[in-house]
Every structure is written in structure tokens, then in C-alpha cells.
N, C-alpha and C positions, 0 to 999 in steps of 0.2 A: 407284343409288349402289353403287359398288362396295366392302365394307368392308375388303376384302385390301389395296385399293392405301391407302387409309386409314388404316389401322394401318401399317402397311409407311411409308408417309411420315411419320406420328407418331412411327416407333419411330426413322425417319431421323435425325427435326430434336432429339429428345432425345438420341440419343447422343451428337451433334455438339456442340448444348449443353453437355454433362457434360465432353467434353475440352476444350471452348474456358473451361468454369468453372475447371476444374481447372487449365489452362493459366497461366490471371491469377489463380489461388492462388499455386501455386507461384511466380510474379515477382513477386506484393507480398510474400510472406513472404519470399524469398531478396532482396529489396528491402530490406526493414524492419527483418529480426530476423537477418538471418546476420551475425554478426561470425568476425572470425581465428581467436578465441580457442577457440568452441564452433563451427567448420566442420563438423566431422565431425557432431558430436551433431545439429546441426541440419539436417544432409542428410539422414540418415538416418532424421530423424522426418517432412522434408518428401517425403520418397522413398514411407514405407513409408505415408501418408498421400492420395499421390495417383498413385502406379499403377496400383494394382487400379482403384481407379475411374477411372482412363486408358482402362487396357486394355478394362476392361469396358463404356464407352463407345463404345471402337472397334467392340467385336464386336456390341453393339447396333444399330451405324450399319449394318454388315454383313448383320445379321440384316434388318434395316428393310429395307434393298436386295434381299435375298432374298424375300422376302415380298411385296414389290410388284410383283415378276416382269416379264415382258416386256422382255428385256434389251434385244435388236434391232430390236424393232417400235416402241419410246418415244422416239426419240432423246433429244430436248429433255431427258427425267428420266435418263435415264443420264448424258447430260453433266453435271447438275447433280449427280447424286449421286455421279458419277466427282470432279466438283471437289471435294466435298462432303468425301469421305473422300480427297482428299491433302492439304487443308486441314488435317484432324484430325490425319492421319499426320505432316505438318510440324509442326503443333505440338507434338505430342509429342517428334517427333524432337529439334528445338531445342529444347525446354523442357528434357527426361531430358539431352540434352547435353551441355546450358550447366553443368546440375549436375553430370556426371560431371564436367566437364574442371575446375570449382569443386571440385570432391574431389579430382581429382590434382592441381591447385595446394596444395590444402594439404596433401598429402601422404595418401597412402591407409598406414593405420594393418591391421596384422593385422583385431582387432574391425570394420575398415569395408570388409572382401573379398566380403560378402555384400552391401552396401550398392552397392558399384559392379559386382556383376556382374547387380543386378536394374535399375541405371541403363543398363548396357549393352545389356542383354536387352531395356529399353523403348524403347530412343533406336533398334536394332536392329527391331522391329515396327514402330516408326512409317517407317521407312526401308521397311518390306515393304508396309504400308498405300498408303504415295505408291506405290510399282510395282502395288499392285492397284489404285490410282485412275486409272493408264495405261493398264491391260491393259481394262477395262473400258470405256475411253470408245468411244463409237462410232463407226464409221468410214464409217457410210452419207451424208454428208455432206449429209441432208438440212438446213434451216434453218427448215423451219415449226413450229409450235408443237401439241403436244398437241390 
């Protein structure tokens, strides 16, 4: 039993977890509790609530991928963890997005200039995560399994 690859695919399926949680936070609350009135206020608190743990999920997934090594010799796990983490990266992408462009609908306010440039700065990572779940997939074309 090898415990690198192990840990490396638990630390996988937990990062992926934590963005795809994070994910269906942020659309039942931007669902439920965003109104017109308090847009701003309520980005801002959904924002500063599920980035870190976005982003930090990203870099766990990455880390996971790192850790379990053998990029060229796995096919099968690189593809999955290649889909793995552009799955995470689009969701992020569209999630941080949907709220940035929900900020500029309602007008970005002086006080909400830090609020949409840390929207930007994550909908922007998730945009770089899908490009490093492309650079990664493997291109030995094999089709058998592990």
C-alpha cells in the first residue's frame, strides 16, 4: 500500500469537495437572501466568506495532485484529476463571476472596490486552474486502467 498516493488522492477529493461546497453556498445564499436593496452588503459578506476557502481548496486539490506523483506513467489519474480540477476552476470561475457581474448590476460603490477586485482576482484563478487542468491532461493516449 502506497501512502503517498493515498493521502495525495484524499487530499484530491477534499479540496474538490470544499469548492464544490462552497460553490452551492454561495447560489443558495445569492438565491435566498440577496435582495436590491442590501446587494452590495451582501456580496461582500458572501465574497469575503467563501474565497479563502475557494481558493484554499483549489491549492489543496493541487497539492493532492502533487503529492500523488507520477504525472506521465498514470494516465487514467491524471485525466481524472485533470477533469478534477477544471471542474473546481469552472466553478469557481462562474460562481466569483456571476457575483462580480451581480455587483456591477448594482452599481459598484467606492466602499465595494476591494469587494469586486478580490471577485476578480478569484473568477481570474479559476480561469487559470481550467488552463492548468489542460496543460496537465495526458496526452499518451493510452485507455487502460491503473
Amino acid at each position: 500500500m502506497n501512502w503517498r498516493r493515498i493521502i495525495g488522492a484524499a487530499l484530491m477529493t477534499l479540496g474538490a469537495a470544499v469548492v464544490i461546497a462552497m460553490a452551492a453556498l454561495l447560489s443558495v445564499v445569492i438565491g435566498n437572501y440577496v435582495e436590491w436593496d442590501n446587494a452590495a452588503d451582501a456580496l461582500s459578506t458572501v465574497a469575503t466568506v467563501t474565497i479563502l476557502p475557494m481558493i484554499g481548496g483549489a491549492i489543496v486539490l493541487l497539492a493532492g495532485r502533487l503529492l500523488y506523483g507520477e504525472w506521465q506513467e498514470r494516465a487514467p489519474i491524471v485525466n481524472a484529476s485533470a477533469l478534477a480540477i477544471q471542474v473546481a476552476g469552472f466553478l469557481i470561475s462562474v460562481s466569483l463571476g456571476s457575483m462580480l457581474l451581480f455587483l456591477v448590476a448594482t452599481g459598484i460603490k467606492p466602499d465595494d472596490q476591494s469587494t469586486a477586485a478580490a471577485l476578480g482576482i478569484g473568477t481570474t484563478a479559476g480561469l487559470a486552474m481550467i488552463f492548468v487542468g489542460f496543460r496537465i491532461k495526458s496526452g499518451s493516449g493510452r485507455s487502460y486502467l491503473d
